[in-house]
N, C-alpha and C positions, 0 to 999 in steps of 0.2 A: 336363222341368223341372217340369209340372204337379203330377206323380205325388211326384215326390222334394219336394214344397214342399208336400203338406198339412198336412203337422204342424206345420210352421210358422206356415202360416195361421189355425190354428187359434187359434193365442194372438194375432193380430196386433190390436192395442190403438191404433196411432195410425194418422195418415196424413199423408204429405208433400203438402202443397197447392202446390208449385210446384218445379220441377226445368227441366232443359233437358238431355233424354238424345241427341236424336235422332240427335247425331254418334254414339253407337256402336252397335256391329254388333249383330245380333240376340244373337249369341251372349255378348257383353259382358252388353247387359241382362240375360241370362235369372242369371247372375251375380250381377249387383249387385242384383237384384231376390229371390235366396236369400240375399243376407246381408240385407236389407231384413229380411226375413221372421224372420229368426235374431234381429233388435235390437228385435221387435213390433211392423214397420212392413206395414200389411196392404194398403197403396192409395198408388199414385203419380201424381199428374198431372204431367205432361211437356208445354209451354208452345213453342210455335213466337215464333221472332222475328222471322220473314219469311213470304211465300207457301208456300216450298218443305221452311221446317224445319217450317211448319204441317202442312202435307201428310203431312211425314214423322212427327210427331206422332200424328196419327192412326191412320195404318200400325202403329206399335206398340200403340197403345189396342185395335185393334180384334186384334192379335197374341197381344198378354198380358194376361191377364185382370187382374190387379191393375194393370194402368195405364191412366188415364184423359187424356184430351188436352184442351190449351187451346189459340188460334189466336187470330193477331193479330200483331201488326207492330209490333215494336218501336221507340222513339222513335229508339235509334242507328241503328237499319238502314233509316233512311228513305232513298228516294233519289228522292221526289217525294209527291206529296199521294197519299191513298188514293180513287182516280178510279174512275168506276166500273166499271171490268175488276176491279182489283183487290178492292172491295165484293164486284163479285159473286162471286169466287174463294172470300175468306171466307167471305163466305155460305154457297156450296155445302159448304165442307169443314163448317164447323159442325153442317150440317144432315145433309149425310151419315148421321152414325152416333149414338146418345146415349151415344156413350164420348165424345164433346166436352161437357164439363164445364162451360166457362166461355170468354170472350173476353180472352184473354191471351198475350203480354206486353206488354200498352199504357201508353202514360204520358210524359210529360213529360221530360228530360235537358235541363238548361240549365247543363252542364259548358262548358267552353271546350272549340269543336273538333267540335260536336256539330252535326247537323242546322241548318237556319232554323232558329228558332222559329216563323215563321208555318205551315210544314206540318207542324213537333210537331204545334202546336194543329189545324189540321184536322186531322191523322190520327186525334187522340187523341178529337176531337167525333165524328167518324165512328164509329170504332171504338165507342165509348158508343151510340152511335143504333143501330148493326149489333145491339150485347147487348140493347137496350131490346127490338128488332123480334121476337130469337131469344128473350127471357125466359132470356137466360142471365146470370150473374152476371160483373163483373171483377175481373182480378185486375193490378193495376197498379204501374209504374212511380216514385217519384219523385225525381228529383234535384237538389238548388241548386235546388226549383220547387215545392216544399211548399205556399205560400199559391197561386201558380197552379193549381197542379193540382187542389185546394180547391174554386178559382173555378170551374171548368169542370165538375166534379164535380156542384155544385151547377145550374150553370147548362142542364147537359144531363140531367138529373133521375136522372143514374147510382142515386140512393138506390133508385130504384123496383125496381132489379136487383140491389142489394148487390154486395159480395162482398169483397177484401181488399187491406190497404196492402200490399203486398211488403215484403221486405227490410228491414222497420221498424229504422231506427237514427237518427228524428228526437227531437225533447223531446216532453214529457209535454202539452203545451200542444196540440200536432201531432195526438198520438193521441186526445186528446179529441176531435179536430173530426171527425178521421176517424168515428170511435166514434157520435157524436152525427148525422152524414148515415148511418149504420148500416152499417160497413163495419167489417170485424174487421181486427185489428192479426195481422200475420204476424211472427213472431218466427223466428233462423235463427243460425247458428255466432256469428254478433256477438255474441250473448248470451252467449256463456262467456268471454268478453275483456275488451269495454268494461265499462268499471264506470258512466258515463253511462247506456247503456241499459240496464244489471240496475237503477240508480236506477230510471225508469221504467217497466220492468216488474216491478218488485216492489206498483206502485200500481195497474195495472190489473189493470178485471177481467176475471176470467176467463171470464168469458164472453163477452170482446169479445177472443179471441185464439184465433187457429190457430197452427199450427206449420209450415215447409217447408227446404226445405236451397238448395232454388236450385242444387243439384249439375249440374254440369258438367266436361267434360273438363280436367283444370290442368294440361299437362305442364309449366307450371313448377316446380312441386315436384317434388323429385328422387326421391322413394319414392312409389308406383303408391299402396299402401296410406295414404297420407296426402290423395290425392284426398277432398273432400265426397261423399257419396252419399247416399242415403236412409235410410241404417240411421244417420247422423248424428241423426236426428230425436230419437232416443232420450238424446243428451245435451242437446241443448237441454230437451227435457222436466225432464231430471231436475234441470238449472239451474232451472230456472224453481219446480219443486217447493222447492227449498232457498231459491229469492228468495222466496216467496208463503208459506212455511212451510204447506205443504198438501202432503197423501200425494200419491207418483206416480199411485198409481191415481186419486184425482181428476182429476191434471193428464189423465192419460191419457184419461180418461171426458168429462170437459168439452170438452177442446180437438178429440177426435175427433166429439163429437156438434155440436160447433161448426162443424167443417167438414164434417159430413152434412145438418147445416142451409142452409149456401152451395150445395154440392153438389148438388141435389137427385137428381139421375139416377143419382151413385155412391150415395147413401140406398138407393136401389130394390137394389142389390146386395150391398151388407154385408154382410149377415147370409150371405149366398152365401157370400160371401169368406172371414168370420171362422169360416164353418163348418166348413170344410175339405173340404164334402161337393162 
């Protein structure tokens, strides 16, 4: 796959900041990671939402060169506070290797049907204390829990680590606060649908926004080719060019120096990447 994807890499112009690959086989990645490369997607981080899919997270990171890992416990996949076995598990994988990127997918769901809310919020203070220890950035969570997750945000000085809202599909009031504790807005397929969030991403700036697909397995859609993957990145970009009235190559330029800024340890390999050599 290496060999057959330089040329590809060569042009790769964006990068997906959050994904959830680990359910497929190696050989599925190496796949979904040449049409990545085909749509100018150069860099994939791939996001654990338990111990094990962390694990497996990594396992790819340190597999394929264009994919970087996040780790972290997701607020649905609680099934108790993060005690310190679990800590220290994090810990280890994080530390492991610097293809772990960031502390992710943490965060708050106050859905009906979800977790306590008393071990969201430990999990989700812990997981902040874990980023603050490793100087790694997050990448977070929020649902029905915007002004809490805010609270905590603040309260456990996540600023100090930056890193990004996921999934953004809150109002323009949201993304300011986000923006303003210095965390960049993640934008994803929502964008080419709702007309609510093209309103408010038509006003922010650009330089408070990455881009991610949040790709994962959907066999409920009936056609394979209709799954999200990382080569999606490329429409949302080119949304957001037509909402911002600003060249792709901008969008493309900003939002990837955006997320090499969050990134710091995928920065050190870029130009590796984008070289093809």
């Amino acid at each position: 796959m290496q060999a057959a994807s330089r040329g590809r890499e060569a042009n790769a112009k964006l990068i997906d900041c959050h994904s959830h690959l680990d359910s497929f086989s190696d050989e599925e990645i190496g796949q979904i990671l040449i049409r990545a490369q085909d749509a100018g997607v150069g860099a994939v981080i791939t996001a654990g939402t338990t111990l094990e899919t962390s694990a497996r997270a990594v396992q790819l990171a340190t597999t394929f060169p264009a994919m970087y890992a996040g780790v972290g416990v997701h607020p649905m996949d609680l099934t108790g506070p993060i005690d310190e076995h679990a800590y220290g598990a994090l810990h280890s994988l994080a530390s492991s290797t610097n293809r772990v990127v960031t502390i992710s997918e943490i965060g708050l769901d106050f859905m009906e049907g979800m977790p306590d809310r008393a071990v969201q919020y430990q999990a989700f203070r812990e997981q902040i204390r874990l980023a603050r220890e490793l100087k790694l950035p997050i990448v977070f969570h929020s649902r029905e829990a915007h002004s809490e997750t805010l609270k905590v945000l603040r309260e456990e000085r996540a600023y100090e680590v930056g890193g990004a809202m996921h999934y953004f599909q809150g109002d323009l009031g949201t993304a300011r606060q986000a923006i303003d504790l210095g965390f960049y807005i993640s934008l994803a397929r929502p964008l080419l649908r709702l007309t609510e969030l093209q309103e408010v991403a038509a006003q922010l700036p650009l330089e408070s926004i990455v881009i991610e697909t949040d790709a994962a397995p959907q066999p409920f859609k009936s056609k394979r080719e209709s799954w999200t993957e990382p080569r999606h990145c490329r429409a949302v970009a080119e949304k957001l060019s037509e909402l911002q009235h600003i060249p792709i190559e901008q969008i493309e330029e900003v939002t990837t120096q955006n997320a090499l800024a969050m990134f710091s340890a995928l920065r050190v390999n870029w130009g590796h990447l984008t070289s093809g050599v």
